[in-house]
Wavefront OBJ file of the C-alpha trace (Angstrom):
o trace
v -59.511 -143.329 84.997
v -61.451 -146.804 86.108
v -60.350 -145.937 90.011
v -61.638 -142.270 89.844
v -64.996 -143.528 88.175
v -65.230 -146.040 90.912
v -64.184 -143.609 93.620
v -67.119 -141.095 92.798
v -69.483 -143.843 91.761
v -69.008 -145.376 95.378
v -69.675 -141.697 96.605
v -72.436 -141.037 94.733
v -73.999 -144.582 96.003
v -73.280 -143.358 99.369
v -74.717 -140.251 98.886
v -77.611 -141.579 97.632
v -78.290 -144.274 100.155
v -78.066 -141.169 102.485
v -80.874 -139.375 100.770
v -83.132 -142.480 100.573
v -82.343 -143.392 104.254
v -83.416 -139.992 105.126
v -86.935 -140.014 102.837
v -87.701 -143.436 104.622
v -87.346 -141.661 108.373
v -89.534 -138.997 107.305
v -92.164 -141.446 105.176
v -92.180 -143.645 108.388
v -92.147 -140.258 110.792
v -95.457 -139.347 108.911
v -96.898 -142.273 108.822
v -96.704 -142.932 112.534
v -98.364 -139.338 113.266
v -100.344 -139.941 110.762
v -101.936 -143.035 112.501
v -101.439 -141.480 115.858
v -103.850 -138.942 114.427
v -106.521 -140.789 112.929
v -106.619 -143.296 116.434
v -107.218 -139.941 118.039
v -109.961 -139.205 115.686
v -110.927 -142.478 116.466
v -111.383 -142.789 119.804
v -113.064 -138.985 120.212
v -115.922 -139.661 118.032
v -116.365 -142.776 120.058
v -116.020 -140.888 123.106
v -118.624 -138.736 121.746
v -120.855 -141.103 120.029
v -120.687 -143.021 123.442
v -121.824 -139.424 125.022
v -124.713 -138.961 122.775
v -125.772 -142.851 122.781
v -126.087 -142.701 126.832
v -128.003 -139.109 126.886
v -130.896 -141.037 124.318
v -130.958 -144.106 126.073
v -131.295 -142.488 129.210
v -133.868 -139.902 127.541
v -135.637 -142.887 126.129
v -135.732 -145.077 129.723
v -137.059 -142.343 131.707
v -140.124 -142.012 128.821
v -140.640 -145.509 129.115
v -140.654 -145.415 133.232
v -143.111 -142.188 133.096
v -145.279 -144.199 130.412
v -145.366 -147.375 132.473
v -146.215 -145.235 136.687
v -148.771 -143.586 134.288
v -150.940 -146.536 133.068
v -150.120 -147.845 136.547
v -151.825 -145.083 137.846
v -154.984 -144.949 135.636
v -155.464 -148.410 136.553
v -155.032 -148.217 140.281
v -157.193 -144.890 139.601
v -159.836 -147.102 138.157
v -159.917 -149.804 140.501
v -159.590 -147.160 143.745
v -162.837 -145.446 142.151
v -164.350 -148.308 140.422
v -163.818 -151.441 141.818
v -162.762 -151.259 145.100
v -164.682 -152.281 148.264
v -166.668 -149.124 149.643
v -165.391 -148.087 153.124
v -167.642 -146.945 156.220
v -170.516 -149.378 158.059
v -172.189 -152.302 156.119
v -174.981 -154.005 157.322
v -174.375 -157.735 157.961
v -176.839 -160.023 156.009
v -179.028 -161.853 158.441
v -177.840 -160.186 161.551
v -179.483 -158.770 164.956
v -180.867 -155.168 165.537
v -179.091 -154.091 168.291
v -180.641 -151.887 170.715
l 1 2 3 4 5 6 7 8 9 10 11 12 13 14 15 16 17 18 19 20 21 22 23 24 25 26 27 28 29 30 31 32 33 34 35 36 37 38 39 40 41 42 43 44 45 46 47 48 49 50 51 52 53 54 55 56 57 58 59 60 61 62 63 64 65 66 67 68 69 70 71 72 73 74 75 76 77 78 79 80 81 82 83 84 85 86 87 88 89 90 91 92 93 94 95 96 97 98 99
């Protein structure tokens, strides 16, 4: 009876080496999707954090840009009206009537 009880023992090894090869194709099947999936995941929400990043900088650059033309023009505003030489005829200091 020792060849029969090695004959099924050998099958049921094979059998069961069978089974386990096939649990380890589907562990590793899942856990390359699995990682497939979450590098998708990944790179969308950078995608879209990348989106939304660019749309606030450029949001904040053109606030800056408007900020900056608009205390340049109060101040060329203020020297055009203010400071700046007054235009038309000025009399010369010291010079002749002319007839």
């Amino acid at each position: 009876m020792g060849a029969v009880e090695n004959l099924l023992g050998g099958i049921g090894n094979i059998v069961s080496g069978f089974f386990s090869s096939i649990l380890a194709l589907i562990e590793g099947t899942f856990n390359i999707v699995s990682e497939i999936v979450f590098g998708l995941l990944t790179l969308v929400t950078a995608i879209i954090h990348g989106f939304i990043s660019l749309g606030f900088n450029l949001i904040h650059f053109v606030y800056t840009n408007l900020a900056i033309l608009l205390v340049l023009g109060g101040a060329f505003f203020a020297y055009s009206v203010f400071l700046a030489p007054q235009q038309g005829r000025t009399k010369r200091i010291g010079g002749k009537k002319r007839a």
